[in-house]
C-alpha positions in Angstrom: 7.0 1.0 25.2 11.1 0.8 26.5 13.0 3.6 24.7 15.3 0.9 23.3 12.0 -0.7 21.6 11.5 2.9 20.2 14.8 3.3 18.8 15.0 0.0 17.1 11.1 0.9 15.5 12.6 4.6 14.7 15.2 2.7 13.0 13.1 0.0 11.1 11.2 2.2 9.7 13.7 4.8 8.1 14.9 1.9 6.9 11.9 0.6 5.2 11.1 3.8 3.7 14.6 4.0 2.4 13.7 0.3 0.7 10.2 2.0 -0.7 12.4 5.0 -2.1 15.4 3.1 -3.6 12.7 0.2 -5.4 10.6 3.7 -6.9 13.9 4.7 -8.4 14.6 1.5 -9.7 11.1 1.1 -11.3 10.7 -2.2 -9.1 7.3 -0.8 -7.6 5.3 2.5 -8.8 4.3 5.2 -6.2 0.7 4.8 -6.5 1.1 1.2 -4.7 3.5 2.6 -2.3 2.2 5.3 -1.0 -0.8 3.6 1.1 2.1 1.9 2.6 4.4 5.0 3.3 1.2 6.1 5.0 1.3 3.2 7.5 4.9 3.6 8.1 4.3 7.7 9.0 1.3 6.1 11.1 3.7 3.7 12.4 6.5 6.7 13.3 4.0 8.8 14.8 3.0 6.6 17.3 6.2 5.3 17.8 7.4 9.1 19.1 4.7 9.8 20.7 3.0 6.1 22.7 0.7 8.2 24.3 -1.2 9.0 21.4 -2.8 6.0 21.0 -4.4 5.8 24.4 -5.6 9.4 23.5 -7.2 8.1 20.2 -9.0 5.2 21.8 -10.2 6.9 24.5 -12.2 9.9 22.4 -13.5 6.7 20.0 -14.6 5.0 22.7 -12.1 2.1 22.7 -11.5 0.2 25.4 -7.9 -1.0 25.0 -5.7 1.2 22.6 -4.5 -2.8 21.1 -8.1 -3.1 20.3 -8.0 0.3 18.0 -4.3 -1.0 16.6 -6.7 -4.1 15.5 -9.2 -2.4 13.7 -7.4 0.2 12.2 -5.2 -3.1 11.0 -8.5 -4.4 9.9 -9.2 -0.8 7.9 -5.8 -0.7 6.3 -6.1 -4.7 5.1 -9.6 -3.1 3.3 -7.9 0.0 1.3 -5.1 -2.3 0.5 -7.9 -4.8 -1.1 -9.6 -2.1 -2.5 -6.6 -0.8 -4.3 -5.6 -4.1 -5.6 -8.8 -4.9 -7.3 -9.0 -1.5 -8.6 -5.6 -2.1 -9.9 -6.8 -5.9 -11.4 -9.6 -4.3 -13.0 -7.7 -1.6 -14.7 -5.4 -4.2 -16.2 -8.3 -6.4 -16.8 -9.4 -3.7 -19.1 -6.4 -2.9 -21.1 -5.7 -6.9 -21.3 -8.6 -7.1 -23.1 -8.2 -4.1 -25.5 -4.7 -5.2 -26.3 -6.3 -8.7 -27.3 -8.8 -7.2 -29.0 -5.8 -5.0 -31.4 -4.2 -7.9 -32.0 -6.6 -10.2 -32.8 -7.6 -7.2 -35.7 -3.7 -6.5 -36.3 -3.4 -10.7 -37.2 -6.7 -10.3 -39.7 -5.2 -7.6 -41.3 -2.0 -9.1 -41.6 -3.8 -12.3 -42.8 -6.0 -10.9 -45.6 -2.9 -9.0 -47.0 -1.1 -12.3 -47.7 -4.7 -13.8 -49.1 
């Protein structure tokens, strides 16, 4: 990796964490979702400082080409993101259907007091 390749990544990603922190301020996204993404981006930063790294990784996993581990940890990370995001569906799954369910029992009561 050229050092000019470096210092452009360096750069993109201070700058994308700055975007994560100034949209948690604003209440645009909540921490919880962001933070398996700030993860990627210190993943990111790491091996973006130090290249060699990821020779080193695949190497003691057994990894042939270091672009083959950059695949499956890709692969991994897709995984935790689905996983989060159902966990996060089913959550508001469940509170959808409790806030139906209040309703629906605020509207009788409101319609056997005018009865």
């Amino acid at each position: 990796m050229t050092v000019q390749l470096r210092i452009i990544l360096f750069i993109l990603i201070l700058l994308t964490f700055a975007l994560f922190v100034d949209q948690i301020k604003q209440k645009k996204l909540k921490l919880q979702y962001t933070l398996t993404w700030m993860l990627l981006l210190l993943f990111i930063l790491i091996v973006t400082v130090f290249p060699g790294i990821l020779g080193f990784v695949a190497n003691i996993m057994g990894i042939a080409l270091p672009i083959n581990m950059i695949f499956f940890f890709g692969f991994l990370f897709t995984l935790v993101i689905i996983y989060r995001l159902t966990m996060a569906v089913s959550k508001q799954s469940e509170e959808i259907k409790f806030l139906t369910q209040k309703v629906a029992l605020l509207e009788k009561e409101i319609n056997d007091k005018h009865k």
